[in-house]
N, C-alpha and C positions, 0 to 999 in steps of 0.2 A: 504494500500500500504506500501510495507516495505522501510526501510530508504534510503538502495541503489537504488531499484526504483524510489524514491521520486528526489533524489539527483539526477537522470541521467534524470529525467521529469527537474525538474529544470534547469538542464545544457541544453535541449534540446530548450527548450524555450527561454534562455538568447540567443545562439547561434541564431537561426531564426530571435529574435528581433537584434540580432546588425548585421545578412545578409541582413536582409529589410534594414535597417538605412545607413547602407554602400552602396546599390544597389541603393536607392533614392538618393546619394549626387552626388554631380558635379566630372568627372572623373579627379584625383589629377594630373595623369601623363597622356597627352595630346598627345602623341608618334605614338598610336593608330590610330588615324585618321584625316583627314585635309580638308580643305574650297576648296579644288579643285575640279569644278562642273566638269570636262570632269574626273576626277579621278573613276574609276567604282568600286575598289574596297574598298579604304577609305574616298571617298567622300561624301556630307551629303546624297545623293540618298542612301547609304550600308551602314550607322550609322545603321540602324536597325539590318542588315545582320553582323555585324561582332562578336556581341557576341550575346547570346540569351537575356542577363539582360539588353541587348541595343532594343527588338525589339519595344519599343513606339517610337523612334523616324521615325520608317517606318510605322507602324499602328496606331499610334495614332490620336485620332482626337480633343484633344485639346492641339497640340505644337503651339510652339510660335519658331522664333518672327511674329506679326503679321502687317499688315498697318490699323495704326488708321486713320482710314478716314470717312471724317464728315457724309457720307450717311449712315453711319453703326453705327453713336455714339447716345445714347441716355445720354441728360444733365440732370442731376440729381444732388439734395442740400440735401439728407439723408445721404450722406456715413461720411459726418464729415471733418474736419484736419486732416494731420497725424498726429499720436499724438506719437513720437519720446522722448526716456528717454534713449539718448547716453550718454556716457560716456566714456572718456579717458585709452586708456589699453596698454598694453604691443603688440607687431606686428610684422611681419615677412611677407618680401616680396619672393614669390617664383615663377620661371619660370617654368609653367607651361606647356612647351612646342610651345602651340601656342594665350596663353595671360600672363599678369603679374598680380597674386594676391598679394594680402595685405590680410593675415587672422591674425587677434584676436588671439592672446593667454591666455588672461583675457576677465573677461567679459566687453564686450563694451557697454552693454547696450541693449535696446530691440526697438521694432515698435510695437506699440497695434491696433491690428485690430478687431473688433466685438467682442473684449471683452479678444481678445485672445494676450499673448505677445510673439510677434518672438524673440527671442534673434539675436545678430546680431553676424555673424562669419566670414565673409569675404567681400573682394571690388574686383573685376577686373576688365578688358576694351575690348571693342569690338573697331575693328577701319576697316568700315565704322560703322556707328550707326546700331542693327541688326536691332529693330523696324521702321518702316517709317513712317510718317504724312502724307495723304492725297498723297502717295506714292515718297514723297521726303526723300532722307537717308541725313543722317548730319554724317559729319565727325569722331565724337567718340560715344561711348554708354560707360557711367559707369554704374556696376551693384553693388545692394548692397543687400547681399545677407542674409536673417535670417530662422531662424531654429528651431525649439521647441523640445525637449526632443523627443514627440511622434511624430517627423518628419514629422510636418506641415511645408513647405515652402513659403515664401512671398520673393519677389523681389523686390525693386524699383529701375527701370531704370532713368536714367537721360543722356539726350542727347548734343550733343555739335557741334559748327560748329567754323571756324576759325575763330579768331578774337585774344583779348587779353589773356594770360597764366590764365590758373588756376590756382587758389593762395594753394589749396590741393596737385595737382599735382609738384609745384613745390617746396614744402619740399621733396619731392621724387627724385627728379630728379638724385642725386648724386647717390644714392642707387638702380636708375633702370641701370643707367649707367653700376654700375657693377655686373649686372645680365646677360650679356655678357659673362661674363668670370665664373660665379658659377650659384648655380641651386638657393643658398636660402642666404636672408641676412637681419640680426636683424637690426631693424628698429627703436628700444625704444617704446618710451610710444607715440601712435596716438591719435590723438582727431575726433573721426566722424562726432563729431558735426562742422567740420571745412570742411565737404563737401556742398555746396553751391546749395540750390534747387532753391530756388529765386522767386519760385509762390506757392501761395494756390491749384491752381489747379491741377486737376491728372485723368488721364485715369486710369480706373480701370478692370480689366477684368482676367477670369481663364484660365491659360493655361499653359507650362511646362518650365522644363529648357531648356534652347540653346545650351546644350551641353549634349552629354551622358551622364544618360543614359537615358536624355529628360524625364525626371519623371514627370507625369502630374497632376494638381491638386495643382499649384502653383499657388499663389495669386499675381498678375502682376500690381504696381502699374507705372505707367510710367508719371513722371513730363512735364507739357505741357511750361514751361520755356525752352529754348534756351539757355543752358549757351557757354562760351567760353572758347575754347584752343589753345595755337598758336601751327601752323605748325611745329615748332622745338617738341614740347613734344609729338604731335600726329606720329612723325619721331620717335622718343625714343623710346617709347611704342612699333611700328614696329620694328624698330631697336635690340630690344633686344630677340625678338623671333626670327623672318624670317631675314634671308642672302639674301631674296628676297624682304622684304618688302611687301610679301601675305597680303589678309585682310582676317583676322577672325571671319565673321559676317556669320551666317547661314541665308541662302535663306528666304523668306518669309513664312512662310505656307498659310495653308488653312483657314478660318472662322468658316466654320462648322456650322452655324446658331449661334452663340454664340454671348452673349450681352457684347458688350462692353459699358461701363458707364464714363462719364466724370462728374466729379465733381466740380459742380462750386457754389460756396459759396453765400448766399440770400445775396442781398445788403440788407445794416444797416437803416433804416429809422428812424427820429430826428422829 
């Protein structure tokens, strides 16, 4: 093969690998489409329908979010701790339209799963919680979102219902404020390790992102802890997307016969 053929194989392959890599991440600008179930033409029923790199979220059959509920869980002591090597980085909070991220600008550190480590690259929030427990929704969902090079995804969700502030959430609080009035705002050096999971235990199960363009094949780990946030930041959070105060939790899905696994650690015997 001669050099300029080589050279436009080469180009041709780099291009493909960073449309894949770009078509599997979460959509940056959120404009697109909205949480309105009577909306027919941008609502989560026509996420599939409005681009063609979006149709898993209408054919798919392992989206998320799902209801972990106990007839469907098998408990299991193989999967491990998570075994978390965050790290403090540089951040930038952006309004996304119809959530508010915190993405990494340095490296924050990784999530090791079966050997494999996710780097971590973003935070944002769902408000109501999308996943459900035995079909109860709680107030907030944080997601914490990692990534691999060759565009493995893993998630850990973490749920919240009212009570006292998160102590994460409210280093933010000045800086979500004025995501009102701008799209994006440097935030300094974050510490992830300063997100609060609070249990060993974790529902584990495969299934996709919650938002376009629903890419499937994400490793969904969701903490069975309870944490808390007051009313005022779960208002903020709303507040700084919707003039309505919309909630931005996608519908339930389907099961699909898929195992979901709860992890719960062998007690220690003395």
């Amino acid at each position: 093969m001669g050099l300029n053929k080589l050279a436009i194989v080469s180009l041709l392959v780099l291009f493909l690998s960073y449309s894949l890599l770009v078509s599997s991440q979460e959509v940056e600008d959120e404009h697109e489409f909205n949480y309105d179930t009577e909306d027919e033409e941008h609502g989560p029923e026509s996420w599939g329908r409005v681009h063609k790199e979006w149709a898993a979220c209408g054919k798919g059959k392992l989206q998320s979010p799902i209801d972990l509920s106990d007839d469907r869980v098998g408990v299991v002591s193989h999967l491990g701790l998570l075994n978390r090597s965050y790290r403090p980085a540089q951040a930038i909070l952006k309004n996304r339209g119809h959530d508010i991220m915190l993405r990494f600008e340095e490296d924050a550190g990784s999530l090791s799963i079966n050997g494999t480590n996710y780097p971590l690259k973003q935070l944002h929030w769902h408000s109501p919680s999308e996943h459900t427990v035995n079909g109860r929704r709680y107030s907030l969902e944080l997601h914490m979102v990692h990534q691999t090079a060759d565009d493995k995804i893993a998630v850990v969700g973490i749920l919240y219902k009212i009570g006292r502030p998160d102590p994460f959430l409210a280093k933010l609080e000045g800086y979500i404020e004025n995501l009102t009035d701008v799209e994006e705002e440097k935030v300094g050096t974050i510490d992830p390790r300063h997100v609060r999971r609070g249990s060993r235990k974790y529902y584990r199960y495969m299934g996709s992102l919650t938002v376009p363009p629903c890419t499937e094949g994400v490793v969904w780990t969701v903490v069975t802890k309870i944490r808390t946030a007051s009313r005022k930041q779960i208002h903020l959070l709303r507040e700084a997307v919707h003039e309505d105060f919309n909630p931005n939790a996608r519908p339930i899905q389907e099961i699909n016969d898929r195992t979901i696994n709860l992890y719960r650690p062998k007690k220690l015997h003395y």
